[in-house]
Structure formats: structure tokens, C-alpha cells
C-alpha positions in Angstrom: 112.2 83.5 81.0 113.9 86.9 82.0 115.1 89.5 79.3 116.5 93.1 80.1 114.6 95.2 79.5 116.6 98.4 81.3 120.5 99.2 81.9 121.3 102.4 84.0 124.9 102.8 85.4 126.1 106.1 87.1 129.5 107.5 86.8 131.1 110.5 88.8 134.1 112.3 88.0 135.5 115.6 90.0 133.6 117.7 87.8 130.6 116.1 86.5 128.2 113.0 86.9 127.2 110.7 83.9 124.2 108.4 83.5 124.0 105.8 80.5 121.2 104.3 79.7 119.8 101.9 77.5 116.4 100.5 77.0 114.4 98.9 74.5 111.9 101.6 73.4 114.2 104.2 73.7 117.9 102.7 72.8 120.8 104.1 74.5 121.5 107.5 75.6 123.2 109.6 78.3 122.8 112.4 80.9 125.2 114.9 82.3 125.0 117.5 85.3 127.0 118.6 87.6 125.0 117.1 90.7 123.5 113.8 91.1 120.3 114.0 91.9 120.3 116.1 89.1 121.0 113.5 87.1 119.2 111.2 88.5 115.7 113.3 88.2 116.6 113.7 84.2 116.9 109.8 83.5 113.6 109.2 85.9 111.2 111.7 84.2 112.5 110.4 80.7 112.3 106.6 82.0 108.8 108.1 83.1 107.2 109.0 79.9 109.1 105.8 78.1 107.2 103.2 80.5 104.3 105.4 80.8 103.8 105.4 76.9 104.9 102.0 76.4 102.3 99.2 75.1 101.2 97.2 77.8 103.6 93.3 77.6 
């Protein structure tokens, strides 16, 4: 059987770019820059130290 355990969506507007996500360990929560890599290299270091920390399944 298969369960989410990660949901990451992007969104852009003219100004800014957004990143939602939600995980198990570390609930839901959101990023916000004005570039997307940017963005993107704030939810993979947090994702980082959530998985990295995380008890092994």
C-alpha cells in the first residue's frame, strides 16, 4: 500500500513565487522569494534536514 508522505506545488505570480508544502513530520508550510530557484533551494534544504532527521520507516 502507498501513502503520501510529501505534497510540494509551486505557484508564480508577476512579482513573486510561492511553494506549499506539506509533509508529515513537518505539517504544512510555505516559501516565498522573488526567484525560483530561490525558492526552490529553501524547501530542498528544509526537506533536507526533515528526511535526514527522520526515523528510519
Amino acid at each position: 500500500m502507498e501513502e503520501l508522505i510529501l505534497s510540494v506545488e509551486f505557484l508564480r505570480s508577476k512579482q513573486k513565487v510561492v511553494a506549499r508544502v506539506a509533509s508529515e513530520a513537518g505539517g504544512v508550510r510555505e516559501y516565498t522569494g522573488a526567484l525560483p530557484l530561490e525558492v526552490i533551494e529553501m524547501v530542498v534544504d528544509d526537506l533536507r534536514e526533515e528526511f535526514e532527521s527522520a526515523p528510519p520507516s
